[in-house]
N, C-alpha and C positions, 0 to 999 in steps of 0.2 A: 262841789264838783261832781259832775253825773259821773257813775259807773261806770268801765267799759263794756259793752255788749258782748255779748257772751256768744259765741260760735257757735251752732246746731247741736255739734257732737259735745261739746264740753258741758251744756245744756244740759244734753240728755245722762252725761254722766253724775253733773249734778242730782237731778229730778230722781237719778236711780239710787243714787246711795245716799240722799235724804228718805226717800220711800223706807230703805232700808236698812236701819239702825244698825243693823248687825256689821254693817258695813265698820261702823264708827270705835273706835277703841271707848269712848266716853262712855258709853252707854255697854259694857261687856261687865259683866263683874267675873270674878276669879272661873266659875268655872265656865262660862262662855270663851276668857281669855285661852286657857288651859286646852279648849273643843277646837278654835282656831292655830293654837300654834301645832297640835297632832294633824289638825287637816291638811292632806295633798292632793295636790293641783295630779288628776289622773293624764300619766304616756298616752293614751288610748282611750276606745269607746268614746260613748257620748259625752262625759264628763271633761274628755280632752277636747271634744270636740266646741260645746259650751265656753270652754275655757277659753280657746282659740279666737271665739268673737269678740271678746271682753280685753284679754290683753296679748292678741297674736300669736297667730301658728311659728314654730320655727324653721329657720328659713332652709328649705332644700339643699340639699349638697353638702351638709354641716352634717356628721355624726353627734350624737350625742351618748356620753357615758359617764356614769357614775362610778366613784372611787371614794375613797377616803386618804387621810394620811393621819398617821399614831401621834399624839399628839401628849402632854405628862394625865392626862385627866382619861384619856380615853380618844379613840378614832373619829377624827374632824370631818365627815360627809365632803364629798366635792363633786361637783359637775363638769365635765370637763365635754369642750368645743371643739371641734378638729375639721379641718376642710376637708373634704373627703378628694379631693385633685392632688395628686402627690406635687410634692415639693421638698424644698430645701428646708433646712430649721427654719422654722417661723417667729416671727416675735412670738410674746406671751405677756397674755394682758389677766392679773387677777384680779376677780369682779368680788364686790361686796355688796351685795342684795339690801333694802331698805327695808322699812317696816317699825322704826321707832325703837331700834334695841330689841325688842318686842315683839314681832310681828313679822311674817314672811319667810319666805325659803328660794333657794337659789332656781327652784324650778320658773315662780313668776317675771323670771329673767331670762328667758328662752329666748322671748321676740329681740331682746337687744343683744343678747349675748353669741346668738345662732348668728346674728347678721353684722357684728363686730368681726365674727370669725372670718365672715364668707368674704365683707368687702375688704379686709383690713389684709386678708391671706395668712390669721394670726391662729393661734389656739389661747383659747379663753378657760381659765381655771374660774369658776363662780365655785364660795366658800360657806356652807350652812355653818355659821360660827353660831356658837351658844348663846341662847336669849335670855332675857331679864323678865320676868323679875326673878324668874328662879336662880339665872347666872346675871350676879349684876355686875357694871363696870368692878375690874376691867380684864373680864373674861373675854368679852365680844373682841376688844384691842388683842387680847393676847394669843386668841386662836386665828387670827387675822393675819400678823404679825407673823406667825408661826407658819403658816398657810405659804406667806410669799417667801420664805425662808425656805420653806418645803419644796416650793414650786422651783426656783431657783437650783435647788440642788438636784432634780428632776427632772428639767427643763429638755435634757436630752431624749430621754427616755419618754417624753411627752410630742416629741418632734418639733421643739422648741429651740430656741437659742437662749442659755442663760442669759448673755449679753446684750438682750434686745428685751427689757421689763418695764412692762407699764402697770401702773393701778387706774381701776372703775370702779364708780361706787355711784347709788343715788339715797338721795335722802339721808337715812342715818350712815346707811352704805359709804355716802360721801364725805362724810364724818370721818370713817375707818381710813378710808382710803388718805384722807390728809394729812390723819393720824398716823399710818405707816409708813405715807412717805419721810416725816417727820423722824419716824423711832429709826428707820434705814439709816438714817444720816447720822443720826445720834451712836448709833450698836455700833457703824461703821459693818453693819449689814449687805445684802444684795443690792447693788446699782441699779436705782429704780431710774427709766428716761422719761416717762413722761406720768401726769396723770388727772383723768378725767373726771372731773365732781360732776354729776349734776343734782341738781337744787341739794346742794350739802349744806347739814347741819351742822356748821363750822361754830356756833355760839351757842353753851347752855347755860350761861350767865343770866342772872336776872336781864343784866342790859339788854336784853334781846327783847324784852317789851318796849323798848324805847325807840328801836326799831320803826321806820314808818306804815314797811309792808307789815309788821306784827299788828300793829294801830288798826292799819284799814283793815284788816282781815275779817269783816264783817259779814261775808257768806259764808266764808268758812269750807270751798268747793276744797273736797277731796280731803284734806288736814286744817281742822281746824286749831284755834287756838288752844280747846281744854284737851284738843288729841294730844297737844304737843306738852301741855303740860303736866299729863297721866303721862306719856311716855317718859318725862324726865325723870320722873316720881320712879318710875318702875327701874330705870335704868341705875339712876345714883344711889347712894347712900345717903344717912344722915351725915359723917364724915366725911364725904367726898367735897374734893374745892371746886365748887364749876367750872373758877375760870383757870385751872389746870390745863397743862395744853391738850395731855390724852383725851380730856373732854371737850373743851373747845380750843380750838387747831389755831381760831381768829385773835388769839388773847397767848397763843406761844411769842417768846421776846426775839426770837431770832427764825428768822425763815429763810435764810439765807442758803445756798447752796442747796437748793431743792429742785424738782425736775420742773421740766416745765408745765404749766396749766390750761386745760380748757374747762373754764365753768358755765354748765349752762344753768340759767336761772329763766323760773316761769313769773312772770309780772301777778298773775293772782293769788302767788304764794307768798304767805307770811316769812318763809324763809329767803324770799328773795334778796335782800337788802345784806340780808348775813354772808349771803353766795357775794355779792357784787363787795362788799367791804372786805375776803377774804381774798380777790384778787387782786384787790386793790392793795394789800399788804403784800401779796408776793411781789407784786411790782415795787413797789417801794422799797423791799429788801434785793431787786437786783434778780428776780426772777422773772420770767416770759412768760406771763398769762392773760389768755385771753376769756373773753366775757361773749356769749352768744344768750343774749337776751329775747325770749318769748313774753311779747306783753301780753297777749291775751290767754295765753296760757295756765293751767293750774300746775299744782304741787302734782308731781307724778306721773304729769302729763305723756313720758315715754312711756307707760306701761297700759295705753288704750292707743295704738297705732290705727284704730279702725276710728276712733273718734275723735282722734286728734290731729287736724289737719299738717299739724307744726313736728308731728313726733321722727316723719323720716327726715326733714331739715335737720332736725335738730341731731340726729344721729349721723346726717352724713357731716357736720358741721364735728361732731366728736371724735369719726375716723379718720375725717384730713387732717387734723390735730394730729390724731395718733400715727398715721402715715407720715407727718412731718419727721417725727420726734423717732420713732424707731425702728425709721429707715424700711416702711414694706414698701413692696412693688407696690403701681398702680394698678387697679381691678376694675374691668371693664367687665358689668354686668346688667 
């Protein structure tokens, strides 16, 4: 079976982080990991400006500000999204940033989290939860967790409605986020309504080689397969049981009574097939989730909106979702 063709921009993002290894967690040893997880994405100057081509300026009209909340270990980092048009309480959507357990910070989530705010009429709490391999599971679940428990109880004071709570997450992000809707239901925690995976790492069971998108994963654009498999390494334990639900969401025995879903999944991701079988359980447990499938698309696809022709569908396809489920106006922009 031939390849699908590769789009100009996906191409070119290709072609740029094979050029460049650093890109790649495979290829980082400790202390290049260590150099990447202190590097930030600069507010300003040239380096924001750089930055802005690669994964999106944020979008006008959003304030941005940073905060924390005390957390038992120490002060949890937060970003927080705010329309700048006054209003009524707003939903509140808390975002969980990807990067493999491992890798990234809530800044490289500006482009989707500035324009979740602006279309959705929402405030977005994005959470730098503690990374592995220094914090390994299940730090990342517990400051997460903590996070939406936080926001909930703040909600006011955020210009929020506690009553109107959504989770986002991509990648490992989407992991968390399936994961806390999950522990919500369990604690008997804050009433989450809806929540948004995209390309979520819902499996880190060996079974996820068996996977067919894992199989073909032969380019390797964006997340390869040994990315994924140093990320597992750094994330778990030797203790740890993969198919635990805190670790994979797809392998929990009961999903019943969960908010509702919208999972987007990219066709050139090795993770795709885990995203489309983890709706496919909500569904059969009696949950409303839907599937917005990018075939040509890679892993991460939303976070190069300048190269990816598919990244503003695919986001406006996440806030009518979210617009369904928690109740915002509609936003004519």
């Amino acid at each position: 079976m031939n390849e699908p063709r590769l789009p100009p921009g996906v191409r070119a993002i290709d072609r740029l982080m094979k050029a460049n290894k650093s890109f790649s967690v495979e290829h980082m040893d400790e202390r290049a990991l260590q150099r990447a997880q202190t590097q930030v994405i600069p507010d300003a100057g040239l380096g924001a400006l750089v930055a802005g081509i690669f994964v999106g300026r944020p979008r006008a009209g959003v304030t941005i500000a940073t905060s924390s909340f005390p957390a038992s270990h120490g002060d949890v980092p937060l970003r927080i999204y705010t329309p700048d048009a006054p209003a009524g309480p707003r939903p509140v959507v808390v975002n969980f940033h990807g990067g493999g357990f491992a890798l990234g910070s809530s800044r490289q989530g500006d482009w989707i989290c500035s324009h979740v705010a602006a279309d959705l009429d929402a405030v977005v709490v994005s959470v730098d939860y503690r990374l592995a391999p220094t914090h390994r599971f299940p730090a990342a679940v517990e400051d997460c967790y903590d996070a939406l428990v936080w926001t909930a109880g703040h909600a006011d004071e955020l210009g929020g409605d506690p009553e109107r709570l959504g989770l986002m997450g991509d990648s490992a992000g989407g992991n968390l986020a399936a994961v806390v809707a999950i522990m919500a239901r369990e604690a008997g925690g804050p009433r989450v309504l809806h929540q948004a995976l995209i390309y979520p790492a819902t499996d880190l069971t060996e079974g996820l080689r068996e996977h067919e998108s894992y199989v073909g994963n032969t380019r390797g654009i964006v997340l390869s397969n040994a990315d994924m498999e140093i990320f597992r390494g750094f994330y778990l334990s030797e203790t740890d049981d993969p198919s635990d639900w805190r670790l994979s969401p797809l392998h929990a025995t009961d999903l019943s009574g969960l908010p509702p879903a919208v999972v987007v999944v990219a066709g050139l991701d090795p993770l795709h097939d885990a995203g489309v079988r983890y709706a496919e359980a909500l569904v059969a447990a009696g949950v409303h989730a839907r599937v917005e499938d990018f075939h040509v698309m890679p892993h991460g696809f939303l976070s190069f909106p300048h190269f990816s022709r598919h990244a503003r569908p695919a986001l406006a396809a996440i806030v009518a979702s979210q617009r369904e489920a928690l109740g915002a106006p509609s936003v004519s922009r």
